[in-house]
C-alpha positions in Angstrom: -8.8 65.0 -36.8 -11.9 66.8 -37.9 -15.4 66.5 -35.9 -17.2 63.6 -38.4 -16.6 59.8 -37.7 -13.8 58.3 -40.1 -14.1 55.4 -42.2 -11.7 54.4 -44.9 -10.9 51.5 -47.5 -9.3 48.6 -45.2 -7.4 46.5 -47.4 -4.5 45.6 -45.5 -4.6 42.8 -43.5 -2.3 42.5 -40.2 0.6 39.7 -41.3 2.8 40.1 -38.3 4.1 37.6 -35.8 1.4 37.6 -33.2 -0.9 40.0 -34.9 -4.5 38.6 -35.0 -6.1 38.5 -38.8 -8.9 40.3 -37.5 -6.7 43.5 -37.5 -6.1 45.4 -40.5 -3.9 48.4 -41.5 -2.1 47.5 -38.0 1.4 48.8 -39.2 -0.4 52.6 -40.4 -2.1 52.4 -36.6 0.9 51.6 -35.0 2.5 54.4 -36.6 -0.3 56.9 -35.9 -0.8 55.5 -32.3 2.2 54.3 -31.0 2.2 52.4 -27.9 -2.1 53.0 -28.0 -1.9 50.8 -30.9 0.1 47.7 -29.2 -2.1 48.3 -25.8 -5.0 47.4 -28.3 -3.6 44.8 -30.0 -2.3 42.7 -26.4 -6.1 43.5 -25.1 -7.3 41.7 -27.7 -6.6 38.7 -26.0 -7.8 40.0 -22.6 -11.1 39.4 -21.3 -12.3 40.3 -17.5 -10.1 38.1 -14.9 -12.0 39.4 -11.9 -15.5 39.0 -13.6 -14.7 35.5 -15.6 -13.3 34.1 -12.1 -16.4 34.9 -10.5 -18.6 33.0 -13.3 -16.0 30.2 -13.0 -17.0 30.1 -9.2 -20.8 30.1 -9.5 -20.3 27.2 -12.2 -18.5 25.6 -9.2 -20.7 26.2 -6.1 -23.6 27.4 -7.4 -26.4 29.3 -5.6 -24.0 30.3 -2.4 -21.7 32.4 -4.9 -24.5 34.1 -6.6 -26.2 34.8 -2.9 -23.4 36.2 -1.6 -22.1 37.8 -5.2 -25.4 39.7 -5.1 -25.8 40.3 -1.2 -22.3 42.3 -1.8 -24.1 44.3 -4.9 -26.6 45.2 -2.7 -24.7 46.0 0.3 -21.0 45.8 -0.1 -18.3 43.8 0.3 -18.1 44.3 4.4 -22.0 43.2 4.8 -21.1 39.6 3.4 -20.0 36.6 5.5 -17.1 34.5 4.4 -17.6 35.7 0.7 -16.1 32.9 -1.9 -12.6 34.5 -2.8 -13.5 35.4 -6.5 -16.8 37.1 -5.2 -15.2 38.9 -2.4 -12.0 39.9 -5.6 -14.3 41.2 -8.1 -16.5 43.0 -5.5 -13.4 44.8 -3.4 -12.0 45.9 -7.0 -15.6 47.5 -7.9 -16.5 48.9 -5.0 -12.9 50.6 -4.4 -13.5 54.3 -6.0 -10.6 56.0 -7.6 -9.1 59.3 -7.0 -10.8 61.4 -10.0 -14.5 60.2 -8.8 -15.9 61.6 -5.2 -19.5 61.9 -3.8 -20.5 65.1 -5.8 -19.5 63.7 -9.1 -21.8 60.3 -8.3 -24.7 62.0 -6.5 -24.8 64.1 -10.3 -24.4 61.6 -12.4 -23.5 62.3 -15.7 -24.9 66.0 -15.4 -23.9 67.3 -18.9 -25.3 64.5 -20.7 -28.7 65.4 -18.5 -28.8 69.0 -19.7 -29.2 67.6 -23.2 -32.9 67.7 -25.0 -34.3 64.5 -24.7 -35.2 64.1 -28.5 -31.4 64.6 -29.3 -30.2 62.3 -27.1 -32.9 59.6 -28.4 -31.6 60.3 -32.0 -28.1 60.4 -31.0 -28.0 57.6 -28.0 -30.4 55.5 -28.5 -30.3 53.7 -31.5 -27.6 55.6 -33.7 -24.5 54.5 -32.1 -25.4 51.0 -32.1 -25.1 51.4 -35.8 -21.6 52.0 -35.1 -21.4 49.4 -32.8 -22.2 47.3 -35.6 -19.9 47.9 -37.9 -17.5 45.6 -36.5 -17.6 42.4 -37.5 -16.0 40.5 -34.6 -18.5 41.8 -32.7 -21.5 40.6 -34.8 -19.4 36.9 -35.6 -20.4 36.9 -31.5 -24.0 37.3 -31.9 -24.1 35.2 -34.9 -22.5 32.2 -33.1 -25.0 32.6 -30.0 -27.8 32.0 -32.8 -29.2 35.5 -31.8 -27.7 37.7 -34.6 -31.4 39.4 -35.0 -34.0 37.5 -32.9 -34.1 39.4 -29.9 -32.8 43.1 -31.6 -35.6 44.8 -29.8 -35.2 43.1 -26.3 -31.3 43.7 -26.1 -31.9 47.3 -27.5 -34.4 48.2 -24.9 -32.2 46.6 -22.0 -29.4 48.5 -23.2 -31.2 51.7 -23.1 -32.6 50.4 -19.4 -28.9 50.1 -18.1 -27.8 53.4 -20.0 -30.7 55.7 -18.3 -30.0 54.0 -15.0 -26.4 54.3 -15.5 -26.4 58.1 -16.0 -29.1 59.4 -13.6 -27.7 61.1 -10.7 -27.0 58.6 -8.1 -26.8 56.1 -10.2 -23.9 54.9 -10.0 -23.5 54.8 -6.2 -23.2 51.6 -4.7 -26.4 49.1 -4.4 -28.3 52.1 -6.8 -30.1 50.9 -10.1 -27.2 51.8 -12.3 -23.9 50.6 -10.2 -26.2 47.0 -10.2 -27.0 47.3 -13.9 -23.6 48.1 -15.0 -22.1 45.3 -12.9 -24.6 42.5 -13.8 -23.9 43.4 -17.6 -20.2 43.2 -16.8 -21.0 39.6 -15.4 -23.2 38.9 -18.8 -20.1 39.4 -20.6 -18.0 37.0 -18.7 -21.1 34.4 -19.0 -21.3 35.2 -22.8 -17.3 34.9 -22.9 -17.3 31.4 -20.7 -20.1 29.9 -23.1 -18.2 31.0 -26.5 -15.1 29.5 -25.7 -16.5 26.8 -24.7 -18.4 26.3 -28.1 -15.3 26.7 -30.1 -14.9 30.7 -30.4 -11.4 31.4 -32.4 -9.5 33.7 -30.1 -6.1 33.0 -31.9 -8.4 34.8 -34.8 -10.8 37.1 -33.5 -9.6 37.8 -29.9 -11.3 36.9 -27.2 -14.8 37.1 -27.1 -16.0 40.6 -25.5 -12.3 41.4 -25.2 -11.0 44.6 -23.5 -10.5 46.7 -27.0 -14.2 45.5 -27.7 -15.2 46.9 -24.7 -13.3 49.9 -24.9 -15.0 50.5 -28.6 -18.4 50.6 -27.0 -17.3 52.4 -24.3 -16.5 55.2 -26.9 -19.9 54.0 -28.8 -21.4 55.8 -25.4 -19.3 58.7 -25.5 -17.9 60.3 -28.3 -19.4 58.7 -31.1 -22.7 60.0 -29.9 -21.4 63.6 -29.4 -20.1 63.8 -32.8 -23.6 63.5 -33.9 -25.2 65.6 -31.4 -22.2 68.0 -32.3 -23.4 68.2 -36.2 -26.9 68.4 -34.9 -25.7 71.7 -33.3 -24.6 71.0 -30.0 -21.4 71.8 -28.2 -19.9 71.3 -25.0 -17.6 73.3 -22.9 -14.2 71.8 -22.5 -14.9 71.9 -18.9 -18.2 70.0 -19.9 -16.1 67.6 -21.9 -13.9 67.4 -18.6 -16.9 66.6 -16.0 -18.4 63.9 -18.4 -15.4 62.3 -19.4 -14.1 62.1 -15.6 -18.3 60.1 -15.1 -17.9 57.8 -18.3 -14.3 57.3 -16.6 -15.9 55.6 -13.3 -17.9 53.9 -15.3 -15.2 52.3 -17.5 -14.0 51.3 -13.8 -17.0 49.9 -12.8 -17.8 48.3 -16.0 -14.3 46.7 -16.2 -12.6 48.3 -18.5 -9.0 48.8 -18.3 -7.7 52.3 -17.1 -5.6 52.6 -19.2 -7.8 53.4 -22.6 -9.6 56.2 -20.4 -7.0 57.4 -17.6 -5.9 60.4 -20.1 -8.8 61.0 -21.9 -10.5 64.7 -21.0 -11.9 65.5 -23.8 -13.7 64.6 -27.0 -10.3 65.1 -29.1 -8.7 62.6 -27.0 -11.5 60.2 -27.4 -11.1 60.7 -30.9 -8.1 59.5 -31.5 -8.7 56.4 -29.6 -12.0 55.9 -31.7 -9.4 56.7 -34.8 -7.3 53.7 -33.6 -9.9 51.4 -33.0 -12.1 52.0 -36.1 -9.3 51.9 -38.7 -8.1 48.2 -37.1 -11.1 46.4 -38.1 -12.3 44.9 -41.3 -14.6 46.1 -43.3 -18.4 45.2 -42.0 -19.6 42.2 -43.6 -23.5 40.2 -44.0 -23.5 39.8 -40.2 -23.1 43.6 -39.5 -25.5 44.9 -42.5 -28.4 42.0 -41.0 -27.9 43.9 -37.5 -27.3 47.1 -38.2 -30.9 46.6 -40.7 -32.4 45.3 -37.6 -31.7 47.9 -35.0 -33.0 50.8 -37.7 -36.3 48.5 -37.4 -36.1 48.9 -33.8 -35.6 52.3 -33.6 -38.3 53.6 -36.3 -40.4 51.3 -33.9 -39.1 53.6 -30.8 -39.4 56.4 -32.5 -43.0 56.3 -34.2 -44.5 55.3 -30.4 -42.7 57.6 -28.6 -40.8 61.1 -29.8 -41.9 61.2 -33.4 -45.2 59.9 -32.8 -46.6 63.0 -35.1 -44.8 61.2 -38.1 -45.8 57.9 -40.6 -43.1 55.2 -40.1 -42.0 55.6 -43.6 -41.0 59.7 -43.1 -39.2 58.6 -39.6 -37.2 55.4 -41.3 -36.3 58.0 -44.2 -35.4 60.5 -41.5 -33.3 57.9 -39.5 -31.6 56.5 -42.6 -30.9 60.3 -43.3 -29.3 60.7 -40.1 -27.3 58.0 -40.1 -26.1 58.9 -43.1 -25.3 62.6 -41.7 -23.5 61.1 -38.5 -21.2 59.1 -40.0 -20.9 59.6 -44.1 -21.5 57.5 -47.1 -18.3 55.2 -47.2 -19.8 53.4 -43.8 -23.4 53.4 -44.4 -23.0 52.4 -48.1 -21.0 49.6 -46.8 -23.9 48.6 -44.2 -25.9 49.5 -47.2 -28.4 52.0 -45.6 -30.6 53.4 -48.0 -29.6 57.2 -49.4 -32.4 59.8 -47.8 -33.1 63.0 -48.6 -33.4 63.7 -45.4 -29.5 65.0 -45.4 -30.6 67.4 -47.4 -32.6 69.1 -44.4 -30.7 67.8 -41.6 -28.2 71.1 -41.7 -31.4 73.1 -40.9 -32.6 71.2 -38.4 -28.8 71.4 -36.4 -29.0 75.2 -37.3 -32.6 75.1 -35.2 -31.6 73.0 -32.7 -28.0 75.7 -32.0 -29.9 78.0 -32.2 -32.3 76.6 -28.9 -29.5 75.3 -26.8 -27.6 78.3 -27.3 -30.9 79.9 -26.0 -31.1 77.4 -23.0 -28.0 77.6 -22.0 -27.9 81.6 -22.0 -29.7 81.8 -19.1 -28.7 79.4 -15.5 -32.4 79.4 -14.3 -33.6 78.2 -17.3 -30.5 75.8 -17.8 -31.1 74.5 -14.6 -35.0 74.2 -15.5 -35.2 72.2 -18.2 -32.0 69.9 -17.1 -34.8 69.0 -13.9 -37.8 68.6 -16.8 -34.9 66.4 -18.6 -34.1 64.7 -15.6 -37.6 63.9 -14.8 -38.6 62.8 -18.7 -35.7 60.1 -18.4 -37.0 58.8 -14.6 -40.1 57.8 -16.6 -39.1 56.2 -19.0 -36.8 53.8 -17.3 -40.2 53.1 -15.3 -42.0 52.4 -18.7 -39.3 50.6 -19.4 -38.9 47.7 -16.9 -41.1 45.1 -17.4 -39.5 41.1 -16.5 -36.2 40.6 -15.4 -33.2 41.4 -18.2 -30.8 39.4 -19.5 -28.4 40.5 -17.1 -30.7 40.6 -13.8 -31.2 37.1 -15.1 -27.6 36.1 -15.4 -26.9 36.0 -11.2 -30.2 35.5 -10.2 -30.3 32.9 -7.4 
């Protein structure tokens, strides 16, 4: 597969026995994939047992769950007395760490994303991917029936960058730390969200199950590699021992999140990844009014982001041409003519700016002091901003509050 996202004309609708109609060109996946391509399909139709028990069980006994629920956050699962059974499932299951992750590779966190320039990652992380995101329109149908398609855009863009930072700082991910409680109070949203949408007459014999596992998975990848094939056209490469390390974090935190093992277990490196992406992408219809109203909403956001923080020396028109420009670089015309995101002629300089921006990490990376000296300035610049950043209690703080 080559290095650029892949989108294609989707015109052939899934028809099998079984097969949900959100899925398209399933038979061409399935003989691409193989067995990927039916482990997507049958997760379709799963949600999160261990996380939707334990919303089932605050709906039941109220406060005490959600005491104890986040007591065992806090603490673990041995500090709790007579946990409720669905609390004390979901929280042995999280807290039990598998044999790829050890101390070192929590107390780092997710070290190579860290040694990335901070403006690269902002372009690349924190904004662009939800574009792909998206794209899909099961996932939009979602927000649309919730009534929130694009009233609260900025809010859930700025707690998703919240739980991102916290998730990837070193230490963040050990238990009771910022980002383990983050990333398991947004897997908890999800089973809310999933509970309510059901119950309001969501079609999972059409769409899947709302926030399903292949759902999941896809945003999982929306945090891995569809980022790096940006940063990768914007000139930077990783190692495939790099690839290695930060696939074997973004693996623990598939576990922690929820996600099942098995669209991660094998992946160690960004080729892998890409083939899962490959599967994924080509299954779902084409994006529709729901996705181009997001994805139009989010590049509001970030030209927002971007004109108060990192390209503060620009005029919001130049850094909205600029963004449309490099969402047009990351992932082609075909997808961002179908979200219908303007043409820039920014492109046009974009392959300058990734020779630059080579050129400097080639120049970081060349020497370990200074490697090691601007990952701790990196570091450092990220730690602030997640202080800037939290202000109120988030959606998911919210969700288990007591």
């Amino acid at each position: 597969m080559n290095s650029s996202i892949q989108y294609q004309n989707k015109s052939s609708h899934s028809s099998g026995s079984g097969d949900l109609a959100r899925l398209v060109n399933l038979k061409q996946a399935r003989a691409r994939h193989g067995a990927q391509a039916d482990l997507m399909v049958e997760m379709l139709g799963v949600g999160d047992p261990l996380a939707d028990a334990v919303i089932s069980e605050i709906n039941c006994i109220g406060s005490e769950a959600k005491s104890k629920l986040n007591e065992g956050l806090l603490h673990g699962l041995d500090a709790v007395i007579d946990p409720p059974p669905a609390v004390a499932a979901f929280l042995r299951e999280v807290e039990t760490i598998p044999a790829y992750a050890d101390k070192h590779l929590l107390e780092a966190g997710d070290a190579v994303g860290l040694s990335i320039p901070p403006l690269l990652l902002f372009l690349s992380e924190q904004g662009i991917e939800l574009v792909h995101v998206y794209a899909s329109p099961s996932i939009c149908r979602l927000l649309a029936q919730t009534g929130q398609l694009t009233k609260m855009t900025a809010r859930r863009a700025t707690e998703t960058s919240l739980w991102h930072e916290q998730a990837v700082l070193p230490g963040g991910l050990i238990r009771g730390a910022p980002g383990y409680l983050a990333t398991t109070q947004v897997r908890l949203l999800h089973a809310r969200i999933r509970h309510n949408a059901i119950r309001q007459g969501w079609e999972s014999g059409a769409f899947g199950v709302p926030i399903n596992q292949t759902d999941i998975a896809r945003t999982w990848l929306d945090f891995t590699i569809v980022p790096h094939l940006s940063l990768r056209k914007l000139g930077i490469t990783l190692t495939e021992e790099e690839q290695r390390d930060r696939y074997r974090y973004w693996s623990y935190l598939g576990h922690v999140l929820g996600l099942d093992k098995r669209f991660y277990v094998d992946l160690r490196s960004d080729s892998d990844a890409e083939e899962l992406l490959d599967l994924l992408d080509s299954t779902i219809d084409e994006p529709d009014d729901n996705c181009r109203a997001l994805t139009h909403a989010i590049l509001e956001v970030l030209t927002d982001k971007a004109v108060a923080g990192p390209l503060s020396m620009m005029d919001r028109e130049s850094v909205k041409d600029f963004l449309n420009g490099l969402a047009r670089f990351s992932f082609g015309d075909r997808l961002t003519d179908a979200l219908q995101i303007p043409h820039s002629p920014a492109v046009g300089f974009l392959p300058l700016f990734a020779a630059s921006t080579a050129q400097a990490w080639r120049f970081q990376r060349s020497n370990p002091e200074l490697a090691a000296a601007c990952t701790k300035e990196y570091v450092a610049t990220r730690r602030a901003r997640v202080a800037q950043m939290v202000s109120g209690h988030t959606a998911y703080q919210k969700n288990i509050e007591e």
